[in-house]
VMD Tcl script that draws the C-alpha trace (Angstrom):
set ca {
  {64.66 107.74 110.14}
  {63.68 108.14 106.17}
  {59.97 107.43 105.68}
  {59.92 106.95 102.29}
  {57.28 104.37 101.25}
  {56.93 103.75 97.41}
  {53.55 103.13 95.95}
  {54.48 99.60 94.84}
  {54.80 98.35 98.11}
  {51.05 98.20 98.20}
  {50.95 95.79 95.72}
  {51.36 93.32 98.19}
  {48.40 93.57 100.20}
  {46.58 94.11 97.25}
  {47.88 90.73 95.42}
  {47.20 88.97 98.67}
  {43.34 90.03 98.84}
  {43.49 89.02 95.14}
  {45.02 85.83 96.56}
  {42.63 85.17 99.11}
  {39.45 85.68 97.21}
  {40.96 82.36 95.06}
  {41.41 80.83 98.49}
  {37.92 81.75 99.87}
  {35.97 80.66 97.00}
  {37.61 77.37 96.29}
  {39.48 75.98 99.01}
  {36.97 74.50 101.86}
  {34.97 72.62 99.23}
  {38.96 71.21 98.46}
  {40.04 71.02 101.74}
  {37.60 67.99 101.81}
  {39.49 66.07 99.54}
  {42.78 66.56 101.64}
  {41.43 65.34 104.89}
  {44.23 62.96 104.91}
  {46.91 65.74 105.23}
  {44.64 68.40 106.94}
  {40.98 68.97 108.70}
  {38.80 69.80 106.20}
  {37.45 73.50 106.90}
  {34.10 75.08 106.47}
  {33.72 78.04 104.09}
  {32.54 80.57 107.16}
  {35.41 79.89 109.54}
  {37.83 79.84 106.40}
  {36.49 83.11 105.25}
  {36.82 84.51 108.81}
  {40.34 83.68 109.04}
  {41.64 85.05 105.56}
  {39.75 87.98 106.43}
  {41.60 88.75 109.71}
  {44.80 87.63 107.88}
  {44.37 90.16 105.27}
  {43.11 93.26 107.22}
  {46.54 92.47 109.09}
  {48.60 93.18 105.84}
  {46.72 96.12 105.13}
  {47.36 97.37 108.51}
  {50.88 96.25 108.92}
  {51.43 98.01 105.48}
  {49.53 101.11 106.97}
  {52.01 101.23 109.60}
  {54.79 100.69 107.29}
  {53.80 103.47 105.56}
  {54.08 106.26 108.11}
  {57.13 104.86 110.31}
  {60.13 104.33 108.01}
  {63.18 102.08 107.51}
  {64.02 99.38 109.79}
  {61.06 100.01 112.07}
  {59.09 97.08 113.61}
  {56.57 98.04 111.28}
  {59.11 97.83 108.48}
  {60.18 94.47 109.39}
  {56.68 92.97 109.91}
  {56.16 93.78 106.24}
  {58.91 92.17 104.57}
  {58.43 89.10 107.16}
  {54.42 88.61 105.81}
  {55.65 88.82 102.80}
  {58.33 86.13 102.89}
  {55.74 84.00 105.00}
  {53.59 84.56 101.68}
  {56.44 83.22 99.12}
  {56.70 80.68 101.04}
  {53.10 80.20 101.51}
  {52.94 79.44 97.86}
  {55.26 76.10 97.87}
  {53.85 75.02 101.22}
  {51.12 73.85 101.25}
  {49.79 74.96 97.60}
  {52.44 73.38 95.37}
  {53.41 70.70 97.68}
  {49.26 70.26 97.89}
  {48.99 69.77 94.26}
  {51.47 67.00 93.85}
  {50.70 65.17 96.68}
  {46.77 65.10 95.76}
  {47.53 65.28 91.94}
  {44.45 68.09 91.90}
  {44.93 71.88 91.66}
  {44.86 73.17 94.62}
  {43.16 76.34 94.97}
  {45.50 79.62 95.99}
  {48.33 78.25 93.91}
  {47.80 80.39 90.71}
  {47.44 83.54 92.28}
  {50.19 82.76 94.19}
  {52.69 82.09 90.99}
  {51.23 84.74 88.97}
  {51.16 87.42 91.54}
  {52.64 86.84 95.02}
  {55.72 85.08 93.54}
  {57.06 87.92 91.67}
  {55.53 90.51 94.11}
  {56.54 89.17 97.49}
  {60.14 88.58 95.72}
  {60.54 92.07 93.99}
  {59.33 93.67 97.56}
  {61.94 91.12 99.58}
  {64.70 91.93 97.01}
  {63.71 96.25 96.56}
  {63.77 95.90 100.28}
  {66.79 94.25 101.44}
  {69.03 96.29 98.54}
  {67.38 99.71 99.86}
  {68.52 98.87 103.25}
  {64.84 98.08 104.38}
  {65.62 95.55 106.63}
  {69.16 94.44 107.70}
  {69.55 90.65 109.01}
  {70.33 89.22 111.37}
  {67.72 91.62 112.95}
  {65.41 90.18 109.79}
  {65.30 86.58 111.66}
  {64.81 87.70 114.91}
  {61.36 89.50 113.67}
  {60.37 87.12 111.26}
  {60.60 83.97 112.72}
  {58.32 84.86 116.22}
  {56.20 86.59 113.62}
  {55.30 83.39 111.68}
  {54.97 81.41 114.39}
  {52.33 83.54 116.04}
  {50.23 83.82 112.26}
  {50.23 80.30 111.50}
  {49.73 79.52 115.19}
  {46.41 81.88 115.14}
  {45.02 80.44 112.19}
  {43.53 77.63 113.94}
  {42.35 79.85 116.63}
  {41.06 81.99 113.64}
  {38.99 78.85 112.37}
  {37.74 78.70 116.14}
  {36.55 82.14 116.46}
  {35.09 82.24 113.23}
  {32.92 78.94 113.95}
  {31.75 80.42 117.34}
  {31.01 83.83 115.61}
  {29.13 81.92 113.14}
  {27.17 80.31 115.80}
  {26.53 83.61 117.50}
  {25.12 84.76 113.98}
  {22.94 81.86 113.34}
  {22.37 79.52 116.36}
  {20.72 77.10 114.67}
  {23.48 75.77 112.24}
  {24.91 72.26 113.51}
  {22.16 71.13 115.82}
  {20.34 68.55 114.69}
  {15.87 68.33 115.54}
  {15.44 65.86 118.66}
  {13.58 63.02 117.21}
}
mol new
graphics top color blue
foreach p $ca { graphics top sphere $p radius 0.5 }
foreach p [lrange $ca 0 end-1] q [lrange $ca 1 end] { graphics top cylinder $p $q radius 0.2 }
display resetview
C-alpha cells in the first residue's frame, strides 16, 4: 500500500486547533444566549472537550501519516474532516441566523476549514484516498460516536474539574 502523505494534509489539524481556540474563548459565554436550542456549557468542560477532540485529529492524522491509502486510518481522516465542513453550517451558520448574533467558530470555519476540509476531501477522493461506498460505511459510525462523546466529554470534563478544585459548585451551609 503507497504511504505517501503530503505535507498539506496537516493543515487540517492545524486549522482545526486554530478553529477551536475561536470556539474555546468565545463560545460558553454564547452558549448562554442559545439556551433555547442547546444547554448552555461552562468554559472548563467546553475546553476539555475541544481538547480531546483535537488531540484526536492530530492523532488520527499521525496515523494517517505512517499507514497509507485506504487504511482505516486513511478513512478516519477524510471522515473528521467532512464532519468538520459540515460542522461549519450546523450548528455555526444555522446558529447565527436563528439567534441573529455571530456565533463564535463560524469565521474560522469559512476562512479556514471550508476551503481546507474541501481541498483535503476533493485531493483525497481524486488521488484515490478513499473509495465510497467504503467512505460511508467509516464515516457515518465515526460521527456518530464523536458527536455522541461530546456530551460525555462535557461530563468528564466537569467531574475532572471537580477533582481539580472541589470546592467549585457547592454553596456555604447557612
Amino acid at each position: 500500500m503507497e504511504t505517501s502523505f503530503p505535507w498539506f494534509f496537516w493543515l487540517f489539524p492545524i486549522v482545526l486547533t486554530i478553529h477551536n481556540i475561536e470556539e474555546a474563548l468565545w463560545l460558553p459565554a454564547f452558549s448562554k444566549s442559545a439556551a433555547r436550542y442547546h444547554k448552555p456549557v461552562e468554559t472548563f468542560e467546553f475546553v476539555f472537550a475541544l481538547i480531546v477532540i483535537t488531540f484526536l485529529a492530530v492523532s488520527i492524522t499521525f496515523w494517517f501519516s505512517g499507514s497509507g491509502k485506504q487504511s482505516l486510518a486513511c478513512y478516519l481522516f477524510f471522515a473528521f474532516n467532512l464532519m468538520m465542513l459540515i460542522n461549519v453550517f450546523a450548528p455555526h451558520l444555522l446558529a447565527t441566523v436563528a439567534l441573529k448574533k455571530y456565533c463564535p467558530g463560524l469565521l474560522t470555519g469559512i476562512l479556514l476549514l471550508v476551503p481546507t476540509t474541501t481541498y483535503l476531501l476533493v485531493y483525497g477522493y481524486q488521488k484515490e484516498y478513499y473509495l465510497f461506498p467504503r467512505f460511508w460505511v467509516v464515516t457515518i459510525p465515526f460521527a456518530a460516536v464523536v458527536v455522541g462523546a461530546i456530551p460525555i466529554l462535557f461530563k468528564v470534563g466537569k467531574y475532572v474539574q471537580n477533582l481539580l478544585n472541589p470546592n467549585i459548585n457547592r454553596h456555604a451551609a447557612p
